[in-house]
N, C-alpha and C positions, 0 to 999 in steps of 0.2 A: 839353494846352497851351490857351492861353487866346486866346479873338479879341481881342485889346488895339482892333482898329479898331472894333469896336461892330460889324459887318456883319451877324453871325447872328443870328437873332431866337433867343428862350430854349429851344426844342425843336428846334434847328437845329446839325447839324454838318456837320466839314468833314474827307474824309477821304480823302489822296493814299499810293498803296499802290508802292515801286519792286517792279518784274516783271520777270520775264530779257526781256520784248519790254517795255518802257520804262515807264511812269508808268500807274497805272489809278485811276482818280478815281469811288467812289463817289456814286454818285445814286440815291435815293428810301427808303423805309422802313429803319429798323437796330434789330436791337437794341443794347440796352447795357446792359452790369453790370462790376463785380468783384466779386473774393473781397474778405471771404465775403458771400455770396450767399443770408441764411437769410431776410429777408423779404420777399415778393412784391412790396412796392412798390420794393425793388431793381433790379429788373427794369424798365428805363426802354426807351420806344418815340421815338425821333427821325427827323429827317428827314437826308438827307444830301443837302447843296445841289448836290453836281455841281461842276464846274471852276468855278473862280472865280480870276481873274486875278489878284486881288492876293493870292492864296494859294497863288501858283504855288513859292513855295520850301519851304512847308511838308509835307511826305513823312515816311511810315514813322510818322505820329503820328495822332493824334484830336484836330481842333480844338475848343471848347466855348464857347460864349456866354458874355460877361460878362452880358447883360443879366437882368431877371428877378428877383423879389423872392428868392427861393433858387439858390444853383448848380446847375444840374442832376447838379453832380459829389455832392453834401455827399447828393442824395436816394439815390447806391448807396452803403450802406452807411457813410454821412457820411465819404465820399473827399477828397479834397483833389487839388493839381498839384503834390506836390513827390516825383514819383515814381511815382505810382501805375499799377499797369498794369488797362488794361481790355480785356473782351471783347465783341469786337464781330461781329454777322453778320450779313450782306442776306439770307439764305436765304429766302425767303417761307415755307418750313412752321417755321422757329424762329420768328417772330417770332409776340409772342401778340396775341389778336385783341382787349386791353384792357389796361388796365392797371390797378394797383391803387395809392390815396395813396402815398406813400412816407412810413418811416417818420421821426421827428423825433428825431435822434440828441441825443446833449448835447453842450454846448458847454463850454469849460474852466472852472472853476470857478476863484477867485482863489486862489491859492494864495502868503502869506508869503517875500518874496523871500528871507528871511533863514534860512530852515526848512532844515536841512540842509545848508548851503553849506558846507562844511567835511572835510576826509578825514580818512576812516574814526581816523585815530592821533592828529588833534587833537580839542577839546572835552571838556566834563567827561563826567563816567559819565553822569550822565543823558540827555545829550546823545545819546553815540553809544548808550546803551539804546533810546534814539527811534528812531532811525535803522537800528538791525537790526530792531526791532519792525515800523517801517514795510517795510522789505525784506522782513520776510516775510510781510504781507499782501499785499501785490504778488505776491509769488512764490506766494502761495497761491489769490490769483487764477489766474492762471497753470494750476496746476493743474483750477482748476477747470472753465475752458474747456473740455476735452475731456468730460466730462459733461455741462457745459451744449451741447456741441454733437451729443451721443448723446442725450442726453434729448429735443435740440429735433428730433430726425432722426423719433425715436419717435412724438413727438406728431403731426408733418406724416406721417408714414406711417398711422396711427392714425384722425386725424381731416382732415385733411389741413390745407395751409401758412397757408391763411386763418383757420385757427382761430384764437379771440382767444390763448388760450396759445399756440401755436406762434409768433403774434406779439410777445407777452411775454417768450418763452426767448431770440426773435432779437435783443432788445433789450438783456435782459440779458448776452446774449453780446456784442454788440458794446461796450455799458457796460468790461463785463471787461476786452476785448481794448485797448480804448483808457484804461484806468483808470491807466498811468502818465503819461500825455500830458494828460490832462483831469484827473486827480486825482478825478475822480468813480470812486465804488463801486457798483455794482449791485444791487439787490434781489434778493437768491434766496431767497427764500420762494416761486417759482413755480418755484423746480428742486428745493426741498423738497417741493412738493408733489407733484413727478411721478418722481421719481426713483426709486419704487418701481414704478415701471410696469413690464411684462415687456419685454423685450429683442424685435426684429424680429430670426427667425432670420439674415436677412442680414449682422446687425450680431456676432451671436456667433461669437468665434474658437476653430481647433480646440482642441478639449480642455475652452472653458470652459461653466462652468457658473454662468450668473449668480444668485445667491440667488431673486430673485425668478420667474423661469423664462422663459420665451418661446414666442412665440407664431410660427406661420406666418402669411406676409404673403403678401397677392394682391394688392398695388398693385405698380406699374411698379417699382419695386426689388426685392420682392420676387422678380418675373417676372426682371430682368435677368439676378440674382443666379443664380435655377433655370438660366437658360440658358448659363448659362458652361460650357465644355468642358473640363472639369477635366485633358485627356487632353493639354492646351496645357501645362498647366502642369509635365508630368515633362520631364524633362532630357532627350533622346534620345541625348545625347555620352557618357551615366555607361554600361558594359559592367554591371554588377551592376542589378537592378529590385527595390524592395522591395514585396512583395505586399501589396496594405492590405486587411487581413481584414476590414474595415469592407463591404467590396464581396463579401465570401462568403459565398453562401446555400444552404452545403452541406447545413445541416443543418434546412432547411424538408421536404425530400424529397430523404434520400439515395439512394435507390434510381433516380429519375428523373438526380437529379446524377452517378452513376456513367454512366448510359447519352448524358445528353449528351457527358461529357468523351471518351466512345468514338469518338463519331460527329464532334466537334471535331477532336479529333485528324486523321483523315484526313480532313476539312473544310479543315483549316487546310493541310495538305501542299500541297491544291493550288491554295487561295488563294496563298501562298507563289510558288508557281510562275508564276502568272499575274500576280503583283504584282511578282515582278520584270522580266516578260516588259515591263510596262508602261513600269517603269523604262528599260531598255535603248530601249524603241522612242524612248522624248521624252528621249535624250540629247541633252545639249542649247539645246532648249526647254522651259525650267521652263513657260510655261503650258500647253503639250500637256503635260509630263511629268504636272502634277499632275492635267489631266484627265481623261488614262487609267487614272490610279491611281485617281480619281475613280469612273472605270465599272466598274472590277473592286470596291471595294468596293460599290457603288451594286447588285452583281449578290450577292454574298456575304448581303449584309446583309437584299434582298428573299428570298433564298434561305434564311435561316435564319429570318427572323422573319415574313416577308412574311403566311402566313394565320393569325400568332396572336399581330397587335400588338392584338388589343382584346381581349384578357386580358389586364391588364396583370403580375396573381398570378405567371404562370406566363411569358412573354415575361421578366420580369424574373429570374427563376432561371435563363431563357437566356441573358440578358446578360452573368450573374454566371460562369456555367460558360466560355462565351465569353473570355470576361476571363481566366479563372483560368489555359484552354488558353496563349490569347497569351503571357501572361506568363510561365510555366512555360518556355515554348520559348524566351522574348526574342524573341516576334513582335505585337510595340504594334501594327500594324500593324492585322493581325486582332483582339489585346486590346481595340481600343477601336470594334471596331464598334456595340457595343450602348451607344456614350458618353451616350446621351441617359437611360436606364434607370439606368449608373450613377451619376449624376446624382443621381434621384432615389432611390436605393438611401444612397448617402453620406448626403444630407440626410435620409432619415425616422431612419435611425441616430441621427445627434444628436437627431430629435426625443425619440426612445425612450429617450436617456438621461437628458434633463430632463422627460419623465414626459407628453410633449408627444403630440395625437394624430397620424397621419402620412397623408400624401396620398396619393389610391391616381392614379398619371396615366396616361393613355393615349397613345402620343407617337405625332405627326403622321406621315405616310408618310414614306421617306429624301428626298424631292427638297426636301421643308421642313425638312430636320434639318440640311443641310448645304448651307450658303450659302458 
């Protein structure tokens, strides 16, 4: 929304929040952005005024200066008021400690009032030959977005967001995304030139294998990505488990692999017993419930792995046997004690199949594995 009184000076907003306990009225540092969010100068630092009397009916919104030779709205991603939703946060560790230009989007281009005004069944052949011709550049814009927004991920992972190309891709992306509104088209020559770049394994999905191959990433996505708990993601409602042999490393050292699945076996019997001892005690209270369930793995897990988590060679063919016991029985429970190793057992897989070399990690004690 717009300060129509003039009040707020151009780096100034105004921001009234309803609460189950009444009205909460922002004051001092914010960030702001919207989607999409690919150039750094997106990323705008304002001030938020505090209660301000004649702004007392304005709620549930984001106020924004008229004043100012630019809107401060048009520098996230050249946004506009007729709808757009932003994000916004006081948090003092989000907000960043600078800011970068913002970028200079384009503005509509003239475009022939006359150009297509007509449906699709009136007009000569050439006319509507125009007219699907134009539909399907558009439309193949369209497509093209989502490469230009993997390529630009690529590059800001790569080199990172400030790079002059990753500012290029963002541009041309946003070009794209607004090119039926503006009628301006984009230069990709800067997503031809990078579109050959390797894939960030984060970015590759199960099964593919992108021509060009991919690489492992050590910046902040890459990292996120590694620490997902893959063990969230199975069903726990489905009765059948399908074992992903991706996670068996029977045949590194069978001989070793027969003798853990021994010692699992009655390993896991009396995990079993003491897991549901936990259950019963925090009926109930789900936060007891899950903290005792908490301490019986927290003891299992120092218990099997505890003097040989720095080999990681050989702790990971525990993880895998571990895993194998669980499932076989339909006990996730136990299955996914070693979730941090399978982890990294899934991901060097895919490395191995695109020809990729693969991380050997060493995973932190349990009390940092499970937050």
């Amino acid at each position: 929304t717009l300060d129509e009184l003039g009040i707020l000076n151009p780096d100034q907003v105004f921001i009234q929040i309803s609460t189950n306990d009444g009205m909460f009225v922002v004051s001092g540092p914010v960030v702001v952005t919207r989607n999409p969010c690919l150039d750094p100068g997106d990323v705008r630092v304002l001030t938020a005024v505090g209660y301000r009397e004649e702004f007392r009916g304005m709620k549930d919104c984001i106020l924004f200066s008229r004043l100012g030779k630019r809107p401060v709205v048009d520098m996230m991603s050249g946004g506009d008021l007729d709808g757009d939703k932003f994000f916004v946060s006081w948090k003092p560790e989000l907000i960043p400690p600078r800011m970068h230009p913002p970028a200079v989007y384009a503005v509509p281009r003239s475009v022939p009032k006359t150009r297509h005004h007509f449906p699709m069944g009136n007009g000569t052949q050439h006319e509507i030959s125009l007219k699907l011709l134009d539909h399907f550049v558009r439309s193949k814009l369209q497509f093209t977005l989502g490469e230009l927004s993997r390529v630009h991920e690529t590059v800001c992972d790569m080199w990172g967001a400030c790079h002059p190309d990753a500012r290029a891709l963002a541009h041309a992306f946003n070009v794209a995304m607004d090119s039926a509104k503006t009628g301006n088209s984009p230069d990709l020559k800067i997503l031809e030139n990078h579109k050959k770049l390797p894939w960030a394994h984060f970015q590759v999905k199960d099964g593919a294998k992108p021509f060009q191959g991919f690489y492992r990433s050590r910046k902040i996505l890459g990292q996120i990505y590694d620490r997902i708990d893959i063990s969230n993601l199975i069903d726990d409602s489905q009765d059948e488990f399908n074992l992903d042999q991706d996670l068996i490393l029977k045949d590194e050292d069978p001989e070793e692999w027969e003798k853990n699945i021994i010692n699992y076996q009655a390993l896991m019997r009396k995990f079993n017993g003491e897991f549901a001892e936990a259950i019963k005690k925090g009926e109930g209270n789900r936060t007891e419930c899950d903290r005792l369930k908490e301490e019986v793995e927290k003891k299992y897990f120092n218990l099997i792995f505890g003097e040989l988590m720095e080999d990681p060679t050989i702790v990971r063919r525990m993880a895998s046997a571990v895993y194998y016991v669980g499932y076989i029985n339909s006990k996730k429970a136990f299955a996914w004690l070693g979730k941090t190793w399978l982890n990294c057992i899934k991901a060097d897989t895919l490395a191995r199949r695109c020809g990729e070399p693969v991380a050997v990690v060493v995973a932190p004690p349990y009390s940092n594995l499970i937050r």
